[in-house]
Backbone bond lengths (Angstrom), bond angles and torsions (degrees), N, CA, C in turn:
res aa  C-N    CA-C-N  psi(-1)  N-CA   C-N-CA  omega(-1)  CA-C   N-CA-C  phi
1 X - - - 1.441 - - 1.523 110.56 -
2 X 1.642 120.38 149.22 1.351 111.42 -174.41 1.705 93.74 -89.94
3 X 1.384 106.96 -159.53 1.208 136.33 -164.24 1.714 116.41 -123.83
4 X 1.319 93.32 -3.41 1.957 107.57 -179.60 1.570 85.32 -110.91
5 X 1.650 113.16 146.45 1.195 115.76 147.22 1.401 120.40 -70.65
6 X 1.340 123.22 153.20 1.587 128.68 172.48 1.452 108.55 -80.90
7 X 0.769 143.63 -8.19 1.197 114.04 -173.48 2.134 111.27 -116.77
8 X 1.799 96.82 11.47 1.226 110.34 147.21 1.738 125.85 -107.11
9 X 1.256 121.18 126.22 1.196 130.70 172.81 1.444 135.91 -24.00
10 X 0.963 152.27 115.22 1.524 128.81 -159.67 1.684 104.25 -104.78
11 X 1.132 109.46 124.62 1.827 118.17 -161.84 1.613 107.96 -123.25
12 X 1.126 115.60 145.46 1.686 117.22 -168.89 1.537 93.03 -95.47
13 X 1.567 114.09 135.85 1.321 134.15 -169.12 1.759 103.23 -65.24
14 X 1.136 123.56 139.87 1.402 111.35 -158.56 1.503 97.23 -93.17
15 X 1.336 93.05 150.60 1.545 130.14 -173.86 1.545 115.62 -86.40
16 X 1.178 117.39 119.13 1.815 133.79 -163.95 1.469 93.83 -63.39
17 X 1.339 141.49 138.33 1.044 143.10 178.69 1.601 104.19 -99.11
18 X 1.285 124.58 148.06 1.511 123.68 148.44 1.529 114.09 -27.76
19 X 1.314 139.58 -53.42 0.944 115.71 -178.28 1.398 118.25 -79.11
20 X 1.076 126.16 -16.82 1.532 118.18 -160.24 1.989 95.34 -95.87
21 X 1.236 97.76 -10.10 2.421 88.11 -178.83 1.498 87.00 -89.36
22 X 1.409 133.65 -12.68 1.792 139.26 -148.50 1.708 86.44 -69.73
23 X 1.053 144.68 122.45 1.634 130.40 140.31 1.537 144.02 -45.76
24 X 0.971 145.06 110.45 1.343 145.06 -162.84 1.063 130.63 -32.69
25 X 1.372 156.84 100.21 1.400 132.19 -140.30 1.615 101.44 -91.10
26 X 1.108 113.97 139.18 1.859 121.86 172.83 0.967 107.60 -21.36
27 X 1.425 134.86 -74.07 1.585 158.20 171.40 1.109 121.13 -11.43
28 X 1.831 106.88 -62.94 1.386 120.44 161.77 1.604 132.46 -72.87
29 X 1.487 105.25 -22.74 1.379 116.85 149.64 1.389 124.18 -51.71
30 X 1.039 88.32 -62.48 1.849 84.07 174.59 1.097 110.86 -75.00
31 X 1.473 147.29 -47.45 1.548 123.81 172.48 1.271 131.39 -56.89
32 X 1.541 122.26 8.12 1.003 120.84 -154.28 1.602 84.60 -128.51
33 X 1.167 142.07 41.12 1.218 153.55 -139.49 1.984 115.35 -161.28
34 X 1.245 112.25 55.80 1.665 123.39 -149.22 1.745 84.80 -47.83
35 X 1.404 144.43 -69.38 1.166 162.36 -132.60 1.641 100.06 -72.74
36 X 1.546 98.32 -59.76 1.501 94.24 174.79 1.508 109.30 -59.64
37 X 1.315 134.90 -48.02 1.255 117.51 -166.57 1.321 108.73 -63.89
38 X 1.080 122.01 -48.01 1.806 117.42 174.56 1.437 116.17 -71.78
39 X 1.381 107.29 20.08 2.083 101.27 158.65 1.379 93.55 -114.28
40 X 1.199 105.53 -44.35 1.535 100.18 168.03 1.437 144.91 -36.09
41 X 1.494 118.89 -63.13 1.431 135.31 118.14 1.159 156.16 3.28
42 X 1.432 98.26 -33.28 1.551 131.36 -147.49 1.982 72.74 -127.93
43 X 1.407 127.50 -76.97 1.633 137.00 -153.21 1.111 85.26 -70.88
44 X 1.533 141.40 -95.15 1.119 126.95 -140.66 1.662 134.91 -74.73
45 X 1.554 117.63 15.99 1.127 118.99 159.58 1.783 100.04 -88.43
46 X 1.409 121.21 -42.49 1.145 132.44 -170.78 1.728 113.93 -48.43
47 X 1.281 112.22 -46.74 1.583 144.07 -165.87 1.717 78.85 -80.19
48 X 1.532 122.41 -58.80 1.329 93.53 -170.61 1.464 139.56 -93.06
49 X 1.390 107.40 1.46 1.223 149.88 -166.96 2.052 84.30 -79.65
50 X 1.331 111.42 -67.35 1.925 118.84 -177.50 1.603 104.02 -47.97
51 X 1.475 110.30 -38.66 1.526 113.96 -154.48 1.621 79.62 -77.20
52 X 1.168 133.00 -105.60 1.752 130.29 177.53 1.261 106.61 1.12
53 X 1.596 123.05 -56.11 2.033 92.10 -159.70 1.806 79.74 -77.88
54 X 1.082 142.58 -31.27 1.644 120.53 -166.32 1.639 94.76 -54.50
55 X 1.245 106.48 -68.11 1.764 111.75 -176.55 1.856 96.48 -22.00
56 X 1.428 91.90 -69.62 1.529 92.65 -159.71 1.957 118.77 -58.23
57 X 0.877 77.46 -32.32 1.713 83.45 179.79 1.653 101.34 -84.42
58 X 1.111 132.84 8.26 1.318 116.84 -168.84 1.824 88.52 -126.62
59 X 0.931 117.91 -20.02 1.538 135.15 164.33 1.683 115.15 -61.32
60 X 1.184 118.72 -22.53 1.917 118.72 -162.04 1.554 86.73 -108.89
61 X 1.603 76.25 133.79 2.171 92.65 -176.97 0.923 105.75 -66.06
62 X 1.284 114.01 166.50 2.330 142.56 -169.14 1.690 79.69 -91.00
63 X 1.449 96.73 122.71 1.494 120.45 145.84 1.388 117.37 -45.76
64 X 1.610 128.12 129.56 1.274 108.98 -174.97 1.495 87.81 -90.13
């Protein structure tokens, strides 16, 4: 007598594909990330938007 019941199917244990052992690349990690891109988005026009008016205001001559 075997060791499988018959009246379940006997199925080959599935096989790891190339893509699925592959690791995630950073890139797609992070784009794939809705929250980070909108702090992101959101900070670095902001961050550069402060740095310019300092430039600019630190740029206009002293009143004598």
């Amino acid at each position: 007598m075997s060791d499988t019941p018959l009246d379940q199917p006997h199925t080959q244990p599935k096989q790891a594909t190339d893509d699925e052992l592959d690791p995630i690349p950073f890139m797609q990690q992070l784009l794939d990330n809705p929250f980070l891109l909108l702090f992101l988005g959101v900070t670095f026009p902001t961050v550069f938007y402060i740095i310019w008016g300092i430039i600019e205001i630190t740029s206009i001559p002293l009143a004598n």
